[in-house]
N, CA, C and O atoms as CSV, one atom per row, in Angstrom:
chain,resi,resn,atom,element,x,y,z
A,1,UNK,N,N,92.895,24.399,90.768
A,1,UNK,CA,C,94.212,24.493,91.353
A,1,UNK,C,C,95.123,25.287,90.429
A,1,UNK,O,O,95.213,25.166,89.208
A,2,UNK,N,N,95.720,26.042,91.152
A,2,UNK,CA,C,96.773,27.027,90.167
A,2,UNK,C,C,97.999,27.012,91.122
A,2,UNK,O,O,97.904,27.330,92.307
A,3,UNK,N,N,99.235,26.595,90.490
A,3,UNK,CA,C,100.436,27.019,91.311
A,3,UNK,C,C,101.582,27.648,90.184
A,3,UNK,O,O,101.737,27.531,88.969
A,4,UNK,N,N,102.072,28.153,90.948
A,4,UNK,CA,C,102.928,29.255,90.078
A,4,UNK,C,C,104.622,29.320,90.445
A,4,UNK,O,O,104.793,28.920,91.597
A,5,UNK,N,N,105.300,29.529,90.092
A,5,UNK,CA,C,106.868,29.322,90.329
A,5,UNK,C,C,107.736,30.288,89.628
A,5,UNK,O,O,107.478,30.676,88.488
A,6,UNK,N,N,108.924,30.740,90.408
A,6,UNK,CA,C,109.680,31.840,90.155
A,6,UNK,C,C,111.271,31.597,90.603
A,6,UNK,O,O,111.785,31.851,91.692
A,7,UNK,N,N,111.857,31.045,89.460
A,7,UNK,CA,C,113.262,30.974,89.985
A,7,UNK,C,C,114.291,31.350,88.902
A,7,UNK,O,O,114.076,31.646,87.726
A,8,UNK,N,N,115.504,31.268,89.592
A,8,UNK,CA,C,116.376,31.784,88.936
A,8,UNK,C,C,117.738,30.873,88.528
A,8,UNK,O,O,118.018,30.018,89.368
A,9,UNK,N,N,118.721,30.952,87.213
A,9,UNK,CA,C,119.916,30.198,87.263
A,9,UNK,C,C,120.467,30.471,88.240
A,9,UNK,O,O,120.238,31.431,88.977
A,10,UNK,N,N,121.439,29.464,88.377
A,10,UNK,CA,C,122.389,29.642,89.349
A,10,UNK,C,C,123.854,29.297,88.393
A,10,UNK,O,O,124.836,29.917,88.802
A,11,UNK,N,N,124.062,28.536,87.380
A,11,UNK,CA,C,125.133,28.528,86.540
A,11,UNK,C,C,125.546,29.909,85.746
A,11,UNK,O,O,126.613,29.969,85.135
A,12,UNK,N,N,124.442,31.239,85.805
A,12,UNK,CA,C,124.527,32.093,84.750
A,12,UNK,C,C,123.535,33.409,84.425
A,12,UNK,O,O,122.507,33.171,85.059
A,13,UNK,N,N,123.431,34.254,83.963
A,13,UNK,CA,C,122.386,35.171,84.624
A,13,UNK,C,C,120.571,34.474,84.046
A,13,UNK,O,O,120.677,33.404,83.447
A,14,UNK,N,N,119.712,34.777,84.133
A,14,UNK,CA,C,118.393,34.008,83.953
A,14,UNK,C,C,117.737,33.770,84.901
A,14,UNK,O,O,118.297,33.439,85.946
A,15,UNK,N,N,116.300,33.871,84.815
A,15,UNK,CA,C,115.271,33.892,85.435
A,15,UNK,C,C,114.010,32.781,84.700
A,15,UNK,O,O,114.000,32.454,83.513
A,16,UNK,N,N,113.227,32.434,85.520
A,16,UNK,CA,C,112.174,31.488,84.850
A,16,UNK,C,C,110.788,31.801,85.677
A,16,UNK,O,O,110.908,31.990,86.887
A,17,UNK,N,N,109.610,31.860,85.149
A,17,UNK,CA,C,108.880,32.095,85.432
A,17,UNK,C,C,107.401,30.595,85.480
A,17,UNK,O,O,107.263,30.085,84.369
A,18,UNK,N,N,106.858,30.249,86.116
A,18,UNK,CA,C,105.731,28.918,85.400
A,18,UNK,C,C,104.478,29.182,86.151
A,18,UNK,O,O,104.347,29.479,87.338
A,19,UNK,N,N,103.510,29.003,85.150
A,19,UNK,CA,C,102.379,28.188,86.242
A,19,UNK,C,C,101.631,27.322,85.475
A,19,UNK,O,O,101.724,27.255,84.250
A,20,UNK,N,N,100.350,26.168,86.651
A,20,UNK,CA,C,100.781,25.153,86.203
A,20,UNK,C,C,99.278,25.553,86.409
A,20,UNK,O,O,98.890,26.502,87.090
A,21,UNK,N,N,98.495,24.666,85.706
A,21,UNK,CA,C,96.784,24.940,86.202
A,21,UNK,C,C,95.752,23.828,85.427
A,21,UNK,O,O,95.967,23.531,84.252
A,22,UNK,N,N,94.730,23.298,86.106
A,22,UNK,CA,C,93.994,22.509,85.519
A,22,UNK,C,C,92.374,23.002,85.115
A,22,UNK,O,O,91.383,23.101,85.839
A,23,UNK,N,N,92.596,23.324,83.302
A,23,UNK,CA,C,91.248,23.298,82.869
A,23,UNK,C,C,90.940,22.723,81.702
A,23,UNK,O,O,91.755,22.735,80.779
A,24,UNK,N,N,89.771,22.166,81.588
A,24,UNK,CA,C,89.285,21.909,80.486
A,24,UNK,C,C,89.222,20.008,80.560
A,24,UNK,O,O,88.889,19.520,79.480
A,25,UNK,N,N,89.489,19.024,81.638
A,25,UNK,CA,C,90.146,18.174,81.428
A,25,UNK,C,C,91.803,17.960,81.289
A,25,UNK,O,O,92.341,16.856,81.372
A,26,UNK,N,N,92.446,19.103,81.083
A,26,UNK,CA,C,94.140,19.227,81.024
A,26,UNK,C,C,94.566,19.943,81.995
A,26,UNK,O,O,94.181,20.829,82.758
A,27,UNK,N,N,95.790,19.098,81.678
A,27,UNK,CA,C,96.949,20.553,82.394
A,27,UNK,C,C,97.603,21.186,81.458
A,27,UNK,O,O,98.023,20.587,80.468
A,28,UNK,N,N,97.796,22.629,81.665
A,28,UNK,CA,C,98.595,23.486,81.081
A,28,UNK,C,C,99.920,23.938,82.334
A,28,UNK,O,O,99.789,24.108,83.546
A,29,UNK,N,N,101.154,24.034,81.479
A,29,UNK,CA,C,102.009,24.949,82.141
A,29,UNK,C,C,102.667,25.938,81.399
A,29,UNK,O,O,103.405,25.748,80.433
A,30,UNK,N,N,102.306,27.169,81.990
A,30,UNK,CA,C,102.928,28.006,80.685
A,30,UNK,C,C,104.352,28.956,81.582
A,30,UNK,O,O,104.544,28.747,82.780
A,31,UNK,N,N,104.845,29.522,81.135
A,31,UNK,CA,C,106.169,30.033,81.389
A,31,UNK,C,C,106.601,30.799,80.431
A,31,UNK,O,O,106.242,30.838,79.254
A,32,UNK,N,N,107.807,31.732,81.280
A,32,UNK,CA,C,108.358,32.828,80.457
A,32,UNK,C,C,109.797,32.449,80.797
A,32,UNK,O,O,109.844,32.241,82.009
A,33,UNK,N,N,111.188,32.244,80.132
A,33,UNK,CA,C,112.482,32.337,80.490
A,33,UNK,C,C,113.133,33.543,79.721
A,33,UNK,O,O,113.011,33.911,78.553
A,34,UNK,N,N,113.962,34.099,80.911
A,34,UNK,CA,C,114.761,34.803,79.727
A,34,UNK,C,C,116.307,34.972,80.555
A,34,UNK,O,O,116.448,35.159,81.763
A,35,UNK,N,N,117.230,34.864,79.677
A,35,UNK,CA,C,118.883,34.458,80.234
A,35,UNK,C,C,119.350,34.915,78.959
A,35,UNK,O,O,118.754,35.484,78.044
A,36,UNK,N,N,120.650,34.515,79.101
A,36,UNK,CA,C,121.730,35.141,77.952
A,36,UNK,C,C,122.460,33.265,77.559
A,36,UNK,O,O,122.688,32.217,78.162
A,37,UNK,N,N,122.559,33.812,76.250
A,37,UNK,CA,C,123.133,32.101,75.170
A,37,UNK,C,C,123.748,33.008,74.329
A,37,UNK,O,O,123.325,33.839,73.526
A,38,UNK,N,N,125.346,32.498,74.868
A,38,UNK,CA,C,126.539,33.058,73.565
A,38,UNK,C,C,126.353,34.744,73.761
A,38,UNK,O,O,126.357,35.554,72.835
A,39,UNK,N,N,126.236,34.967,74.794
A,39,UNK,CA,C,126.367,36.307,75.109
A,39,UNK,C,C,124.958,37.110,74.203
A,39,UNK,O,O,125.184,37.828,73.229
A,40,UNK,N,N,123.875,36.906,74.590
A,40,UNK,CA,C,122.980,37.132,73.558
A,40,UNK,C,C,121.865,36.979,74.512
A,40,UNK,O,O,121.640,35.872,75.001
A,41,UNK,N,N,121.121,38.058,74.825
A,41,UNK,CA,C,119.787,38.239,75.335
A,41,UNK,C,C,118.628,37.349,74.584
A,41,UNK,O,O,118.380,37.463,73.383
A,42,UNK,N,N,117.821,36.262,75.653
A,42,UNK,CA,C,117.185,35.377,75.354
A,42,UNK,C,C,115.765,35.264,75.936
A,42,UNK,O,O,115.884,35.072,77.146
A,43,UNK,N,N,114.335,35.309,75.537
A,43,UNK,CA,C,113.289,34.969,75.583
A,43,UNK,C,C,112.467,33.932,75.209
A,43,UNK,O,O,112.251,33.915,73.997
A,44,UNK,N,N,111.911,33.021,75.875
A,44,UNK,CA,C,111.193,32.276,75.679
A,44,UNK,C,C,109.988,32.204,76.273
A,44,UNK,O,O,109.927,32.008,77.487
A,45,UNK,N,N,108.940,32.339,75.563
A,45,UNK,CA,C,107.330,31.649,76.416
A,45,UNK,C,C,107.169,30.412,75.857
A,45,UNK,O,O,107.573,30.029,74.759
A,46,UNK,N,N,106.400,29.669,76.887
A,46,UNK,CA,C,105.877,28.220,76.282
A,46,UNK,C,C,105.005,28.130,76.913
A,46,UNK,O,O,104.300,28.911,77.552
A,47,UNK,N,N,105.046,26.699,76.666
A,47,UNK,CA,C,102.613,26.750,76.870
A,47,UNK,C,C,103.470,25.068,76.426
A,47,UNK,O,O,104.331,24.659,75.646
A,48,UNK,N,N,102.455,24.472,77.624
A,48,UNK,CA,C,102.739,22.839,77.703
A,48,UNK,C,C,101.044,22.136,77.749
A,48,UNK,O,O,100.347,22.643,78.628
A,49,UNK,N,N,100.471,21.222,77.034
A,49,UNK,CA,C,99.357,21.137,77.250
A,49,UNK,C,C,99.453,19.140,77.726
A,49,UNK,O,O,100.059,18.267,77.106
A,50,UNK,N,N,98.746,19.018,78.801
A,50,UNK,CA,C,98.649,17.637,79.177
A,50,UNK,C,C,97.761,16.631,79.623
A,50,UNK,O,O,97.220,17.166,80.592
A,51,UNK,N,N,97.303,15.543,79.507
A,51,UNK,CA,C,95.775,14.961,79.796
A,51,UNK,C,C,95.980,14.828,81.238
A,51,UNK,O,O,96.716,15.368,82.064
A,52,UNK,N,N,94.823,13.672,81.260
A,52,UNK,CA,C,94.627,14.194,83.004
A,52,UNK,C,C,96.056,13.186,83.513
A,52,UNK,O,O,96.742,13.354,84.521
A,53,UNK,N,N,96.209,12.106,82.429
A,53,UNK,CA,C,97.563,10.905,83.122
A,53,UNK,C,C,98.657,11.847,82.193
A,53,UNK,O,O,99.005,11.108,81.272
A,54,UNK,N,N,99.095,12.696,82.106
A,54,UNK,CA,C,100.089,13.844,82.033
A,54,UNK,C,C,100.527,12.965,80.572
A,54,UNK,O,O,101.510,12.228,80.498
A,55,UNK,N,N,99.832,13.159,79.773
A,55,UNK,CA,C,100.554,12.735,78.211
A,55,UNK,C,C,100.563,13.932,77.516
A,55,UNK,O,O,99.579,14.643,77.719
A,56,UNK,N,N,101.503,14.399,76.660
A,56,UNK,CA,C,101.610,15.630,76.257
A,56,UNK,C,C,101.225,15.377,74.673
A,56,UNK,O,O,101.908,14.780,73.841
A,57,UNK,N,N,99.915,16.012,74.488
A,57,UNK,CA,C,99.293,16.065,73.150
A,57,UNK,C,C,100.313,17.580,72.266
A,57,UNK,O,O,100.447,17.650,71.045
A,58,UNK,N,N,100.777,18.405,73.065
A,58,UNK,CA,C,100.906,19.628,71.967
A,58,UNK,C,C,101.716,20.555,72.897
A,58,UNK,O,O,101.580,20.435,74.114
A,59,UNK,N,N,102.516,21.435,72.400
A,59,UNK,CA,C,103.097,22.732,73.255
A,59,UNK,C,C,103.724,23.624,72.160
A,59,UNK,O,O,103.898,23.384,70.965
A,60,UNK,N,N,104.038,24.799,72.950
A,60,UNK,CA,C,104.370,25.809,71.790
A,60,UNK,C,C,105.802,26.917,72.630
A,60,UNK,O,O,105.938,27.096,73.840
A,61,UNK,N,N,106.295,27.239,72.000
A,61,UNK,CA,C,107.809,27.970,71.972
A,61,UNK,C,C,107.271,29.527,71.291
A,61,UNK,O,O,106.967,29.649,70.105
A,62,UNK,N,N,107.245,30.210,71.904
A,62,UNK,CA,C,108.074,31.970,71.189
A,62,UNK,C,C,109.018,32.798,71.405
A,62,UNK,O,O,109.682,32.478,72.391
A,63,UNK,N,N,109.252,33.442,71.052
A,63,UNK,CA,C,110.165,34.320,71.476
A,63,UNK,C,C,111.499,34.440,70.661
A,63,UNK,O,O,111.589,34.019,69.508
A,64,UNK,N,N,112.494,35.021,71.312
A,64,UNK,CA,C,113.746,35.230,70.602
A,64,UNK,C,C,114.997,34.489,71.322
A,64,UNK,O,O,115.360,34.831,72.447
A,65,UNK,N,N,115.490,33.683,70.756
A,65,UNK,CA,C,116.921,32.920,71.498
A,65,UNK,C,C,117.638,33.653,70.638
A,65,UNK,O,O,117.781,33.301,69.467
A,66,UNK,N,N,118.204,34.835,71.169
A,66,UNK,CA,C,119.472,35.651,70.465
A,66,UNK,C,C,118.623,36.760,70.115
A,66,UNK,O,O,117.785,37.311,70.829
A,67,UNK,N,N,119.112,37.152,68.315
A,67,UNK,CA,C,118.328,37.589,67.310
A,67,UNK,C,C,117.383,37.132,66.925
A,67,UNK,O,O,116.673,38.002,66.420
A,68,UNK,N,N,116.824,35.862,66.876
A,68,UNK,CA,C,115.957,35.256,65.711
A,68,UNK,C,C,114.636,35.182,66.174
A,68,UNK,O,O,114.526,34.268,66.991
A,69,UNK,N,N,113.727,35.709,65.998
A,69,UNK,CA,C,112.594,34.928,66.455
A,69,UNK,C,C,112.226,33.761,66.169
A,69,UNK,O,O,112.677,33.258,65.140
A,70,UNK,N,N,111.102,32.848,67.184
A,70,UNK,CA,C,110.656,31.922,66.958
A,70,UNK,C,C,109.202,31.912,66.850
A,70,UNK,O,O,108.671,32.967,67.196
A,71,UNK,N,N,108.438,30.993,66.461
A,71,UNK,CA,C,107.080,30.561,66.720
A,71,UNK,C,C,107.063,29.420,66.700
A,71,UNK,O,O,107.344,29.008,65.574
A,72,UNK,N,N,106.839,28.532,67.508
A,72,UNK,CA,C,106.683,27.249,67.402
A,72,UNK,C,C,105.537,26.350,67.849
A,72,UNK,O,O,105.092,26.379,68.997
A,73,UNK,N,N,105.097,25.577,66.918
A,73,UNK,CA,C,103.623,24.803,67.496
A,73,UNK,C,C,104.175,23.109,67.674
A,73,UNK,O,O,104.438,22.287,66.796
A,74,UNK,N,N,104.209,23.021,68.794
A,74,UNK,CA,C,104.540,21.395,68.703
A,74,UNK,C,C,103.313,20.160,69.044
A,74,UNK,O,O,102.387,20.155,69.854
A,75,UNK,N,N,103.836,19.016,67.902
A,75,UNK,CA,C,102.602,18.049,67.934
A,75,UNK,C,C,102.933,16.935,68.454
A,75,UNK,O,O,103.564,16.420,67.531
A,76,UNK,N,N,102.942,16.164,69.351
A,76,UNK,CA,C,103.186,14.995,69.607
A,76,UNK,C,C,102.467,13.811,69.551
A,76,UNK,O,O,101.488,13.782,70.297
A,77,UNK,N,N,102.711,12.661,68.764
A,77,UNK,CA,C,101.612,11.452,69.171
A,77,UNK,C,C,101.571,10.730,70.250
A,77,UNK,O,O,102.366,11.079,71.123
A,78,UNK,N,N,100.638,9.479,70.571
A,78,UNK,CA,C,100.275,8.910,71.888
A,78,UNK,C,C,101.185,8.865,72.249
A,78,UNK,O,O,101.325,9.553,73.260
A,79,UNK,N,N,102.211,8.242,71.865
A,79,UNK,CA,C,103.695,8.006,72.711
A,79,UNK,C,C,104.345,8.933,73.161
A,79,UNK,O,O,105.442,8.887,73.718
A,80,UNK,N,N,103.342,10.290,72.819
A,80,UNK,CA,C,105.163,11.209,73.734
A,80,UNK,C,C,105.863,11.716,71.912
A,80,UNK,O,O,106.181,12.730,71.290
A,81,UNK,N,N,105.826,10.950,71.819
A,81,UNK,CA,C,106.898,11.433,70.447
A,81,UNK,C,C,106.553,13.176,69.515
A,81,UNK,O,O,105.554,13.299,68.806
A,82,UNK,N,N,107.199,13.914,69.642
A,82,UNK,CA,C,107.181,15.024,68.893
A,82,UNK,C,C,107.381,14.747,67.164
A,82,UNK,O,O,108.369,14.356,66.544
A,83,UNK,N,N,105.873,15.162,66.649
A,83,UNK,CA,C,105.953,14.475,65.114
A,83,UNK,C,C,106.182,15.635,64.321
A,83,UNK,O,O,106.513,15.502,63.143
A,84,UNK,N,N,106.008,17.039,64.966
A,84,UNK,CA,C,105.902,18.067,64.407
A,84,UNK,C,C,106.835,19.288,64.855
A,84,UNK,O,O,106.462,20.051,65.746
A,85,UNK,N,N,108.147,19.454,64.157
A,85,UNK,CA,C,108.845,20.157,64.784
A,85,UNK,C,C,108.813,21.384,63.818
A,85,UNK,O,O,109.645,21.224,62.924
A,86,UNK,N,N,108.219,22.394,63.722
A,86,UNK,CA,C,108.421,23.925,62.529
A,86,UNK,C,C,110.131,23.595,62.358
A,86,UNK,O,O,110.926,23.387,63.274
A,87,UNK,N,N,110.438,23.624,60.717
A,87,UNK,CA,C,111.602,24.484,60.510
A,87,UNK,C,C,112.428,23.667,60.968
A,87,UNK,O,O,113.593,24.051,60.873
A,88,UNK,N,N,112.283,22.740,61.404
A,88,UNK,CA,C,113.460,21.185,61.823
A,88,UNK,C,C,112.821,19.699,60.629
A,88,UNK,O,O,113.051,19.215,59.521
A,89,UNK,N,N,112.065,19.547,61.639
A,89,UNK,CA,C,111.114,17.888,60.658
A,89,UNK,C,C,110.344,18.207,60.852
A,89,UNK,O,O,110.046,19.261,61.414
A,90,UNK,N,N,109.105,16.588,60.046
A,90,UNK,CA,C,107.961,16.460,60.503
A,90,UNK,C,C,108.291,14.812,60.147
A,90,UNK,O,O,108.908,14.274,59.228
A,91,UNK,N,N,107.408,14.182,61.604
A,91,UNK,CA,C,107.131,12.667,60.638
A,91,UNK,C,C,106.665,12.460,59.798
A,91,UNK,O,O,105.498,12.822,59.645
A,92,UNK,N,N,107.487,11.627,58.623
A,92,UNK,CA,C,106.498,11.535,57.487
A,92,UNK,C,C,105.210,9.946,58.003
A,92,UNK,O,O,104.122,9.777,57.452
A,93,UNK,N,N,105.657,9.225,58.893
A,93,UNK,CA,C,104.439,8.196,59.171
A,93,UNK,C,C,104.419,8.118,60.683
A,93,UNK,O,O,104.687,9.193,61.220
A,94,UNK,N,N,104.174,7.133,61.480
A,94,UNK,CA,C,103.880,6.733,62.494
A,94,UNK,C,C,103.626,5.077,62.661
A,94,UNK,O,O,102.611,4.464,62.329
A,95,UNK,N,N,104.304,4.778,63.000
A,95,UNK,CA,C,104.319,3.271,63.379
A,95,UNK,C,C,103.730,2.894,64.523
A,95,UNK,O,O,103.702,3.845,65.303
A,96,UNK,N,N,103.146,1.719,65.057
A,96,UNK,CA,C,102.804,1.336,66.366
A,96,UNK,C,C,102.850,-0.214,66.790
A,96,UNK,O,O,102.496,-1.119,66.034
A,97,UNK,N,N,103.352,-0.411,68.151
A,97,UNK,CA,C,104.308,-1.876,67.924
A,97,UNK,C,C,103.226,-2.613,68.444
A,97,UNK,O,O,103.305,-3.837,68.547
């Protein structure tokens, strides 16, 4: 199954691009945005990776919001929780109740 999606802001100029597809045991959705922030031409790709009960093990960010580029690899544990943010945090442990 592959579905794909194409829309646009309506608060502001921007466009979004997705598709959503199941391999490997996962879902992936990957996407392209690009709009203006602070008057500033903006790109983003991402890549969403998910099990088959939609828990998100990992996803990733590139592109440029403004000037800056990004690369981003994100890690999340069982819960959902993002432990691994580049260039922001990282958890230093993990607890479980």
């Amino acid at each position: 199954m592959i579905d794909a999606i194409l829309w646009r802001r309506l608060d502001a100029p921007g466009h979004d691009s997705a598709r959503l597809f199941f391999h490997d045991s996962q879902w992936h959705l990957t996407g392209t945005a690009v709009f203006t922030e602070a008057q500033r031409p903006c790109r983003l790709d991402y890549r969403v990776v998910c099990d088959e009960s939609w828990q998100t093990p990992s996803g990733a960010v590139t592109g440029w919001p403004g000037i800056r580029a990004i690369n981003l690899e994100l890690r999340a544990n069982a819960g959902g929780f993002v432990t691994v943010y580049p260039g922001l945090w990282q958890a230093e442990a993990e607890t479980t109740a």
